[in-house]
C-alpha positions as CSV (number, residue, x, y, z in Angstrom):
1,X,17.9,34.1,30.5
2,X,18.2,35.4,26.9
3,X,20.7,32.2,26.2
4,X,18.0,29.9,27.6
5,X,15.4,31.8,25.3
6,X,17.2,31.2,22.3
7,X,17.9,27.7,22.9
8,X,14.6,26.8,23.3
9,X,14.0,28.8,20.1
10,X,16.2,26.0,18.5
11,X,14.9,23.3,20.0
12,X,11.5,24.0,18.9
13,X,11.8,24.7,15.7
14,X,13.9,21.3,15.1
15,X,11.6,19.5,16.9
16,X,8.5,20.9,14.6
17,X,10.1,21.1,11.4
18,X,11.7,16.9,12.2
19,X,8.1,15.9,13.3
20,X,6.4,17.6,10.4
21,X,9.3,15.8,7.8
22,X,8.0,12.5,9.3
23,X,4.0,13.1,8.8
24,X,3.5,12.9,13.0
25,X,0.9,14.9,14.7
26,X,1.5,16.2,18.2
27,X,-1.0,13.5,18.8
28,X,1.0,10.8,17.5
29,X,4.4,12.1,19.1
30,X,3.2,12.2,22.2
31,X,1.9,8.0,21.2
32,X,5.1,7.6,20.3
33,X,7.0,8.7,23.5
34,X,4.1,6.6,25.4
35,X,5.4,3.3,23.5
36,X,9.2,3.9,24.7
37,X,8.7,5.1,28.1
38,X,5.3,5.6,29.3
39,X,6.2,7.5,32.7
40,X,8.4,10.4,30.8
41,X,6.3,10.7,28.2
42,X,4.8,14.3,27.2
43,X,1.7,15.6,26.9
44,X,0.7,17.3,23.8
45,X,0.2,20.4,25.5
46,X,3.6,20.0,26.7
47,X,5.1,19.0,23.5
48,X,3.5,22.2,21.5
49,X,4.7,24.5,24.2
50,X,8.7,22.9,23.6
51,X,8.1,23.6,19.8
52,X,7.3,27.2,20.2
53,X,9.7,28.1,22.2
54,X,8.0,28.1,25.8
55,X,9.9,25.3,27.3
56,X,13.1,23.7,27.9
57,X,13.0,20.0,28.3
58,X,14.9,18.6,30.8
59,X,17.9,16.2,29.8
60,X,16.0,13.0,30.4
61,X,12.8,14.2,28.1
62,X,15.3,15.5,25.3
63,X,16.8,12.2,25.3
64,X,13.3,10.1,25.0
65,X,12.5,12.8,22.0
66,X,15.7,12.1,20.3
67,X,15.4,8.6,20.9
68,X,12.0,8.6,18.7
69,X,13.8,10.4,16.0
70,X,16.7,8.3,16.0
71,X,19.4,11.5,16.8
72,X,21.8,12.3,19.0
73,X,20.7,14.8,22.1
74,X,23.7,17.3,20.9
75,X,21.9,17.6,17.6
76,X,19.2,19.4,19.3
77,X,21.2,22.0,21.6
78,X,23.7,23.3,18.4
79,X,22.8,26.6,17.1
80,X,22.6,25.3,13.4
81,X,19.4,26.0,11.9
82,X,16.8,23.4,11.9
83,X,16.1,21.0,8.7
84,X,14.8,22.4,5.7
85,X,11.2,20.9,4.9
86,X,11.6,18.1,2.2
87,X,9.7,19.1,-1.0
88,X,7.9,16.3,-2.7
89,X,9.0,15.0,-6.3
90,X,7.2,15.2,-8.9
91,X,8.4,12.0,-10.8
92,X,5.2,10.1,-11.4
93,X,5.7,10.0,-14.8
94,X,2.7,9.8,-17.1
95,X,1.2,12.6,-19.3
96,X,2.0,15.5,-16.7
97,X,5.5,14.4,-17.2
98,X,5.2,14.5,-20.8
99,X,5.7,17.4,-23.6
100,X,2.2,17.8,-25.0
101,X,3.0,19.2,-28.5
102,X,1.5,18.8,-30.7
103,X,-1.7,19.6,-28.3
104,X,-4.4,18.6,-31.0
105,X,-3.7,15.0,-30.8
106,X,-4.5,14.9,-27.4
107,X,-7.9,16.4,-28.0
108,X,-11.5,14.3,-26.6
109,X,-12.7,13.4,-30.0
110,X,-8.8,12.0,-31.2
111,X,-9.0,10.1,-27.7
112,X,-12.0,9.1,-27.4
113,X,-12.0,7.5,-31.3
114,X,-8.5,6.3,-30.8
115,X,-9.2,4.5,-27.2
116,X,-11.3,1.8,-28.6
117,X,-9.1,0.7,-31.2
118,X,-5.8,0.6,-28.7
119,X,-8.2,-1.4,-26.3
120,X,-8.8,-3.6,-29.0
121,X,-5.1,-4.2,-30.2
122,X,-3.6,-4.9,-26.8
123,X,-6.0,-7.5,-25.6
124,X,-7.3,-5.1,-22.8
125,X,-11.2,-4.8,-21.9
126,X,-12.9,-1.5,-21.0
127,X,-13.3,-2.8,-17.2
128,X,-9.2,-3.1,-17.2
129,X,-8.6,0.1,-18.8
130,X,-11.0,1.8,-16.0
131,X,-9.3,0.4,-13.4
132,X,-6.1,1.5,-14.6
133,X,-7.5,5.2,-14.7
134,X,-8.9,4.5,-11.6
135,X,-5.5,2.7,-9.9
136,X,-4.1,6.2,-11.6
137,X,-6.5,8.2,-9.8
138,X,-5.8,7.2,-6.3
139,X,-1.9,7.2,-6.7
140,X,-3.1,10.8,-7.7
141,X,-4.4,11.1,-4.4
142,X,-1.9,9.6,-2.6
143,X,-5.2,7.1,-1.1
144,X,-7.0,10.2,0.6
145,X,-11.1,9.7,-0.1
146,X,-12.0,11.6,3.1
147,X,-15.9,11.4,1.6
148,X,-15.7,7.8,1.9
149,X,-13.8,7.4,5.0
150,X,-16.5,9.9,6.7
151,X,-19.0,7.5,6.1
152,X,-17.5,4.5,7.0
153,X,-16.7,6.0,10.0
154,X,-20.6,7.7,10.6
155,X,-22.0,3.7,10.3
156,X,-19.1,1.5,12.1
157,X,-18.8,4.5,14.7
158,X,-15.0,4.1,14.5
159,X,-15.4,0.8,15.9
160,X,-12.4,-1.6,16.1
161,X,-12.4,-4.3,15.4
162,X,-15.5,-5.2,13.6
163,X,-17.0,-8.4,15.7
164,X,-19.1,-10.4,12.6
165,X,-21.9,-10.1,15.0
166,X,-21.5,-6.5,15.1
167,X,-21.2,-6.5,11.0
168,X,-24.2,-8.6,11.0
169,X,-26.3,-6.2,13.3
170,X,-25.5,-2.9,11.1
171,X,-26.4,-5.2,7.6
172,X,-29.7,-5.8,9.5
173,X,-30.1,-1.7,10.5
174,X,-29.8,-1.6,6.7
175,X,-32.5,-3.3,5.6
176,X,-30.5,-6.2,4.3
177,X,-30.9,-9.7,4.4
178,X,-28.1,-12.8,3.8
179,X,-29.0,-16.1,1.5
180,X,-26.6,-18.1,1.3
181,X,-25.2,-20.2,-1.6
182,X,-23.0,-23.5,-2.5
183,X,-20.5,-23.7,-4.6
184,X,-21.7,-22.1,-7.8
185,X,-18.7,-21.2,-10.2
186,X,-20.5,-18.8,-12.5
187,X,-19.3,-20.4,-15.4
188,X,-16.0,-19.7,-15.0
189,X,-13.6,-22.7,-14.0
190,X,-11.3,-20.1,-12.3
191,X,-13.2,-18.1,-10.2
192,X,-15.0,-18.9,-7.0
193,X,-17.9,-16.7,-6.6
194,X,-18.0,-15.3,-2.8
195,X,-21.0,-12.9,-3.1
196,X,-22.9,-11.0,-5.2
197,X,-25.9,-8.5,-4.3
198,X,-29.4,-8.7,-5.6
199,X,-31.3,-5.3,-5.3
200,X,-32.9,-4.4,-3.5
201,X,-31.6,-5.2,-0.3
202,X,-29.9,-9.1,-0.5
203,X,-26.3,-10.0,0.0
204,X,-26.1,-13.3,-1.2
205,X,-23.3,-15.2,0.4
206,X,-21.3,-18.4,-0.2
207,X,-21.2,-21.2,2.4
208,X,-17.7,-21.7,1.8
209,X,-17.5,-17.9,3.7
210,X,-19.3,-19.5,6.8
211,X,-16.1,-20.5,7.9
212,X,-13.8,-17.9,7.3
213,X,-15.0,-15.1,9.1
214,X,-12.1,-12.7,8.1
215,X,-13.1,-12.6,4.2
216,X,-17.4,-12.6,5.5
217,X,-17.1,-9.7,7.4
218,X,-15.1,-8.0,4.0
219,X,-18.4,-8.9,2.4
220,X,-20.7,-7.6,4.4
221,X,-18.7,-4.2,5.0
222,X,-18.0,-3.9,1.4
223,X,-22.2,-4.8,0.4
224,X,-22.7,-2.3,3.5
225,X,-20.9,0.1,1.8
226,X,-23.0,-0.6,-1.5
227,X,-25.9,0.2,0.5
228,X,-24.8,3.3,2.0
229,X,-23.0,5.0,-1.3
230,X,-25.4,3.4,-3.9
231,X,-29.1,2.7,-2.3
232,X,-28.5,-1.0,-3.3
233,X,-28.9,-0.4,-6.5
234,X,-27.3,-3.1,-8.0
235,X,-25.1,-2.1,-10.1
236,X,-22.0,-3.7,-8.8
237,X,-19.5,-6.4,-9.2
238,X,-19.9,-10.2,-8.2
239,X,-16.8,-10.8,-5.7
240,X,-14.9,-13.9,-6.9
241,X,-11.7,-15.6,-5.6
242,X,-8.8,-15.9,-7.9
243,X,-10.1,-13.2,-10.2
244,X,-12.8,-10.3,-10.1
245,X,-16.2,-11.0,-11.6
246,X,-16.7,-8.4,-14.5
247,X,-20.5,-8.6,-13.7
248,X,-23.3,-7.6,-16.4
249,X,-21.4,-5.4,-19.6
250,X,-23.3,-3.9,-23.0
251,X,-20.6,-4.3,-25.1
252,X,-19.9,-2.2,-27.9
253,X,-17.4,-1.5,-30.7
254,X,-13.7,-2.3,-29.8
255,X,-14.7,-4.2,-26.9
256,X,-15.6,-1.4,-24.6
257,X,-18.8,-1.5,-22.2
258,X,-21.2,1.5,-21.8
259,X,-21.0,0.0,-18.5
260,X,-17.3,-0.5,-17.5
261,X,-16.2,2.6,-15.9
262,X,-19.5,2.6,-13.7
263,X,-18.9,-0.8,-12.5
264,X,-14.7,-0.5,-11.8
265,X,-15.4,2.8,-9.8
266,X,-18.1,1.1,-7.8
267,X,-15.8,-1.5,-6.8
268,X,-12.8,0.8,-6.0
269,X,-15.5,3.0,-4.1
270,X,-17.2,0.2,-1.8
271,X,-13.8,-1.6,-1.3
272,X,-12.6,1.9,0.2
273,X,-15.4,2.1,2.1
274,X,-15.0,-1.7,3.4
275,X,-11.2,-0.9,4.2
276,X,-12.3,2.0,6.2
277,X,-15.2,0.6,8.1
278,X,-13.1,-2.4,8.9
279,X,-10.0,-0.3,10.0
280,X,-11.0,3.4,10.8
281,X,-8.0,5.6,10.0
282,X,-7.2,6.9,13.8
283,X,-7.5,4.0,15.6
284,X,-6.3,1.6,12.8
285,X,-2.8,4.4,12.9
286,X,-2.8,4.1,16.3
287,X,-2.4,0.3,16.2
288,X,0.0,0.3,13.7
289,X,1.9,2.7,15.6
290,X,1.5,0.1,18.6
291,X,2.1,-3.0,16.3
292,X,5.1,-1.1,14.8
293,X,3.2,-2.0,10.9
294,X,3.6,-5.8,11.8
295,X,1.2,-7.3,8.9
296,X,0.0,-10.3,10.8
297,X,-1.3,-8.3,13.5
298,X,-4.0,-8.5,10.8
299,X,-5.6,-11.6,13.2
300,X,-6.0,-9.3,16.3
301,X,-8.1,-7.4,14.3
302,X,-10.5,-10.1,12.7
303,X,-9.2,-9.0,9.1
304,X,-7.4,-10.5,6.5
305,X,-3.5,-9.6,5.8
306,X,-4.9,-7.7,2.4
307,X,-7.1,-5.2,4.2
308,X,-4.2,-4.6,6.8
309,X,-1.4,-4.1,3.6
310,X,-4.1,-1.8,1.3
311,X,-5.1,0.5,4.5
312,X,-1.7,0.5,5.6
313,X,-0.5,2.4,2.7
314,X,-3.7,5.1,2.7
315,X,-3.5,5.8,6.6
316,X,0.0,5.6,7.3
317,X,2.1,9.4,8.0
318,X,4.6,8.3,5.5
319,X,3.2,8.3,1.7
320,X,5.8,6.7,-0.2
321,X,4.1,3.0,-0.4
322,X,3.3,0.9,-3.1
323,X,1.2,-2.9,-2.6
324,X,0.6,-5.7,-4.9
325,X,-1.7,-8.6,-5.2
326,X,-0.4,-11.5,-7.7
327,X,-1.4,-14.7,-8.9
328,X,0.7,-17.1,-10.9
329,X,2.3,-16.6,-13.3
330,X,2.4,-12.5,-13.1
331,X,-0.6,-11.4,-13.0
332,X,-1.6,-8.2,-11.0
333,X,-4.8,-8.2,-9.4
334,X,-4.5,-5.2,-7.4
335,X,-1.8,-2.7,-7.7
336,X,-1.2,0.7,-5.8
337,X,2.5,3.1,-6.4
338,X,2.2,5.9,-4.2
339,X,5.9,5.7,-4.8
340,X,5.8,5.8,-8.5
341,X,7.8,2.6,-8.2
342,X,8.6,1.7,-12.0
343,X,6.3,-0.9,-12.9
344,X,7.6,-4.6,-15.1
345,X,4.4,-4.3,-17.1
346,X,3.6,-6.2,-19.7
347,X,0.0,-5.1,-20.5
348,X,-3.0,-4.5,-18.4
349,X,-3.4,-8.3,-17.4
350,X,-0.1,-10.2,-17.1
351,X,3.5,-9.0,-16.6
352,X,5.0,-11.1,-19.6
353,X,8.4,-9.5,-18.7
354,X,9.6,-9.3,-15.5
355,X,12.6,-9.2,-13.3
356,X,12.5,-12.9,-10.9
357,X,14.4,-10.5,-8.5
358,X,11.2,-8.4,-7.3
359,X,10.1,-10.8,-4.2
360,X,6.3,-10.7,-5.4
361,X,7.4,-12.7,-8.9
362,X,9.9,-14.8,-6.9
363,X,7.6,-15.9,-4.4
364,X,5.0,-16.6,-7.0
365,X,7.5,-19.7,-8.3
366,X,8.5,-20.3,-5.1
367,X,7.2,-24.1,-4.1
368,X,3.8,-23.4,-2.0
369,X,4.0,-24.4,2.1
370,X,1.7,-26.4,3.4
371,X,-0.2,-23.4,5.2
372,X,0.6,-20.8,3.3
373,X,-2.1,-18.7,4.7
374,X,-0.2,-19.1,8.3
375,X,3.6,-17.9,6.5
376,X,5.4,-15.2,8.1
377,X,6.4,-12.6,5.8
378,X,9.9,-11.7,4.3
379,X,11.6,-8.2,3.9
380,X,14.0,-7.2,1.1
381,X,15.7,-3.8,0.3
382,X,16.0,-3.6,-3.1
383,X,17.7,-0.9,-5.1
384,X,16.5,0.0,-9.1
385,X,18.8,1.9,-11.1
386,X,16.0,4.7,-12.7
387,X,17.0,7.4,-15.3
388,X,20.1,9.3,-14.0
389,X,19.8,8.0,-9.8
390,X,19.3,4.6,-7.7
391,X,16.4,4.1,-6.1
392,X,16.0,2.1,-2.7
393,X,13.0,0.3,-1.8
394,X,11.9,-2.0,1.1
395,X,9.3,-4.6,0.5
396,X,7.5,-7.2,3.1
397,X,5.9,-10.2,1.2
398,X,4.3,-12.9,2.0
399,X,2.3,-16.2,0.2
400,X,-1.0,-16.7,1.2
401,X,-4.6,-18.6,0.2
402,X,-7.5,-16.8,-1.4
403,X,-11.1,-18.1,-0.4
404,X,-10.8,-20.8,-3.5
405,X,-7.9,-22.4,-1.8
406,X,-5.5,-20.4,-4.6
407,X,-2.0,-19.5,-3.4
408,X,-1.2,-15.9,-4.4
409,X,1.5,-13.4,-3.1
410,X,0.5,-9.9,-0.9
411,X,3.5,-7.7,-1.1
412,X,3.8,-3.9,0.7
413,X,6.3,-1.7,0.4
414,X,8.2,2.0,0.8
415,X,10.5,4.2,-0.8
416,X,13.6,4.4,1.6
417,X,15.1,7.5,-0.5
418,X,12.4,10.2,1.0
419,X,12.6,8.8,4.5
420,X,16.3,9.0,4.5
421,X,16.6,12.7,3.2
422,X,13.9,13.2,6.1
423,X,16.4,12.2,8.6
424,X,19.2,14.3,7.1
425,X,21.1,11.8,4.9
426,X,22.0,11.8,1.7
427,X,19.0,9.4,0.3
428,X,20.6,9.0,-3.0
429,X,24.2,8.6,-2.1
430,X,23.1,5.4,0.2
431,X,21.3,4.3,-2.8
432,X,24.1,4.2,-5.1
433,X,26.7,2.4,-2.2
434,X,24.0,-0.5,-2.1
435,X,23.7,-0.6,-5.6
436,X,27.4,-0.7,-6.2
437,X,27.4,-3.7,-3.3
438,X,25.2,-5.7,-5.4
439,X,27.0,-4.9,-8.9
440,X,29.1,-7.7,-9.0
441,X,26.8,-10.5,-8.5
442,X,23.4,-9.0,-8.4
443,X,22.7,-9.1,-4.4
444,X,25.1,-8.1,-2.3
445,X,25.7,-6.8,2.0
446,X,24.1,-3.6,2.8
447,X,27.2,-1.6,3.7
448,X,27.8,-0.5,7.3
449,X,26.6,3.1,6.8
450,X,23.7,2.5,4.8
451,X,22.7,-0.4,7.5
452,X,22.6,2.7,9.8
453,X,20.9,5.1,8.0
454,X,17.6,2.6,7.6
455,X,17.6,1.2,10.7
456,X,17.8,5.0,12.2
457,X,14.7,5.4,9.4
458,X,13.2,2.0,10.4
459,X,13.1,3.1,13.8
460,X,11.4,6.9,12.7
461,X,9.0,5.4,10.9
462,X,8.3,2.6,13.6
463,X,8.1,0.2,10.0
464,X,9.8,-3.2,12.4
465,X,10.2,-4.9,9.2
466,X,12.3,-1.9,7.1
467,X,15.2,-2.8,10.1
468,X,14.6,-6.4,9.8
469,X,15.9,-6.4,6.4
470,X,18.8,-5.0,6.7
471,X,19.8,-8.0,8.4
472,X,19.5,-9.6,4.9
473,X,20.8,-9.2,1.5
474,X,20.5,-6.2,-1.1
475,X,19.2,-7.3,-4.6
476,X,19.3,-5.4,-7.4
477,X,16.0,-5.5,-9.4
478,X,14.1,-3.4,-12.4
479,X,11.7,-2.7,-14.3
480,X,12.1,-5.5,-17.1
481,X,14.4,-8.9,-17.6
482,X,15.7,-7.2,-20.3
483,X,17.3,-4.2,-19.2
484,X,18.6,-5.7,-15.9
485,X,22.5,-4.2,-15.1
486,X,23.3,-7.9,-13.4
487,X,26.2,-9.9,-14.8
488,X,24.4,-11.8,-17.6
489,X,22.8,-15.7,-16.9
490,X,22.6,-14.1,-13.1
491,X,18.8,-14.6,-13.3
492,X,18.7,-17.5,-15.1
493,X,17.7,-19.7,-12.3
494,X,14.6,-18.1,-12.2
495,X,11.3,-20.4,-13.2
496,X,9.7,-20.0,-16.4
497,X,6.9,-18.1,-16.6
498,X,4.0,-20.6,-17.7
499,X,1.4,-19.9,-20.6
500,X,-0.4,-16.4,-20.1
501,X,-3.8,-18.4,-20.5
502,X,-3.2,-20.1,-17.4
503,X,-4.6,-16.8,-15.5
504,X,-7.3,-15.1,-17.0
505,X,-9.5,-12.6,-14.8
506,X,-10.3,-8.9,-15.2
């Protein structure tokens, strides 16, 4: 009896500490089991008694639960104490990363003097350099805007998915009305304006959108949102394709607007709130759980792949992701590095350096195929040598169309290194044998070991595409062209990046 007591003892506490390594709820376990084998599956009653230590689970249950977390049923019954809990880095970088002396130069009048000047050397606008403290601020926050999420929730009712008709009917609870629009360019030869809203209470709507439901009911969720978080005000953002509107600016010295900030956090706010209405964080974890993170389960949903990608990375129970949004020839529209994956920056509009090896800037040279909306996205594992370690990342990218008929590239992807140490292995040691795979020619196979560590991480995470890459190459990439460890003229088959003017949005 007392052996039996102290198994379970072990048993639980592995089970709770592996679990809580890998972001699952009892909830979400119990989901889990369900997917495998629906008839053995537990309970979460049954699963919290096993991790306190007031049941035993018989050999076919321990086997399903090891099967989720890719172990062996042995590694559960040993007496060795259960997995120490993984303690997050702290290796964003940035000014909490760096020595602050001498403090005085960092003080608000320096800064605030200085800013404008810096603004105006670089080329950047006061609407870019808000949304980079912005893009800063929800890294910060790993994606988490529970305020926001709440009320999404409190008007869509966790609804999902969204019918447009159903979009249409909470517009009208409102008190907004759609007018619709043709084809007005706003001045801009490069930006197709989608919608814009007129306070008090109009959502004005381009024709074009009639047709593509999955961008209308973004509009309508993200003008709801406007509504909800800002009484339809006004004071918000035009939506264009191949670009972002910078919408009404008092411009003052150095090129900064009293307005900027107020305009860029509105966006990021109402686009949140879009994301969230459109794919409410339980149910929307609950089918990527079920649709093991596959992107274009986006159409079962009525949404585009972008909305699936972005609230992918904020709802998911693993943290380490980072997403991009690119246009040719390197410009980032959207960015997100809950990773703190080292970015190829060039300044705050266009990447004027990069490596061709990062899938987002080889796809965006890639030749465009004739539907590239309807392309099925590719997976890479990638490793970055960073400081003194290797770093291994796993990307899923795809090309696709914007409402203008532009082609740009969606990529989404995760830090490997922190769900390898979750499982036990030694996440930068498998970084460093891929890397040395791919030394000699710059890609390379993913050796035998490492090919089971991810898929046993693949399989954890329930991420189908992180496996599906390992049936491909390794490439080695980082941060800039000029600093890349492959044998030289390796890259040189890359494209040419064309003039920076080509792409010019906000």
């Amino acid at each position: 009896m007392v052996s039996l007591i102290r198994q379970g003892h072990f048993l639980g506490a592995k089970l709770k500490t592996l679990r809580k390594r890998n972001g699952l709820t009892l909830e979400e376990l119990s989901a889990r089991c369900v997917q495998v084998d629906a008839a053995r599956a537990p309970s979460v009653s049954y699963l919290s008694m096993v991790e306190n230590g007031r049941r035993v689970p018989a050999m076919a249950m321990l086997e399903l639960l090891a099967g989720v977390f890719s172990k062996e049923v042995r590694w559960f019954l040993d007496d060795n104490e259960p997995l120490e809990p993984v303690i997050a880095r702290a290796d964003r970088g940035g000014l909490e990363a760096m020595p602050l002396e001498p403090a005085f130069l960092f003080s608000h009048e320096l800064l605030r003097n200085a800013l404008p000047e810096l603004l105006g050397q670089t080329g950047t606008s006061g609407r870019q350099f808000a949304q980079l403290l912005i893009r800063v601020w929800q890294e910060t926050h790993q994606n988490d805007f529970p305020d926001i999420e709440r009320a999404a929730e409190q008007l869509g009712q966790r609804e999902m998915p969204l019918s447009s008709a159903r979009l249409l009917d909470i517009v009208k609870k409102l008190g907004l009305q759609i007018r619709w629009f043709t084809g007005e360019l706003n001045g801009r030869t490069d930006a197709l304006v989608r919608s814009r809203f007129e306070p008090p209470h109009t959502i004005v709507i381009n024709e074009r959108l009639r047709h593509q439901e999955e961008r209308l009911k973004y509009e309508l969720a993200f003008f709801a949102g406007h509504k909800i978080l800002h009484d339809g005000d006004g004071l918000i953002s035009a939506h264009t394709a191949h670009g972002s509107s910078d919408g009404p600016e008092v411009v003052v010295a150095g090129g900064m607007g009293k307005q900027d900030v107020l305009y860029a956090w509105r966006d990021f706010e109402c686009s949140v709130f879009a994301g969230a209405l459109l794919c409410p964080r339980v149910p929307f974890r609950r089918f990527l759980s079920r649709e093991a993170h596959s992107v274009l389960a986006c159409h079962k949903l009525g949404v585009t792949a972008a909305v699936v990608m972005r609230r992918m990375t904020a709802v998911s129970p693993y943290r380490h992701w980072h997403y991009f949004d690119a246009y040719p020839p390197g410009y980032l529209r959207a960015v997100y590095r809950g990773n703190g994956i080292p970015l190829p920056w060039g300044n705050m509009t266009l990447v004027s350096d990069p490596c061709p090896q990062w899938a987002v800037f080889r796809l965006l040279h890639e030749e465009v195929s004739a539907h590239p909306s309807a392309q099925t996205p590719r997976s890479q594992v990638s490793v970055m040598h960073d400081g003194n370690r290797s770093r291994l990342y796993c990307c899923h990218s795809m090309q696709t169309q914007d409402a203008s008929d532009a082609m740009h590239v969606l990529s989404v992807g995760v830090d490997l290194v922190p769900a390898l140490e979750a499982q036990g292995f030694d996440g930068e040691e498998i970084a460093h044998a891929v890397e040395q795979s791919c030394l000699g020619s710059g890609d390379g196979e993913i050796p035998p070991k490492a090919v089971q560590a991810i898929r046993a991480v693949s399989q954890v995470l329930n991420i189908h595409w992180v496996g599906e890459a390992v049936g491909h190459r390794a490439s080695i990439i980082c941060p800039r062209r000029n600093g890349c460890p492959r044998p030289v003229g390796s890259c040189t088959h890359a494209p040419p990046f064309k003039d920076r003017d080509a792409v010019r949005a906000s």
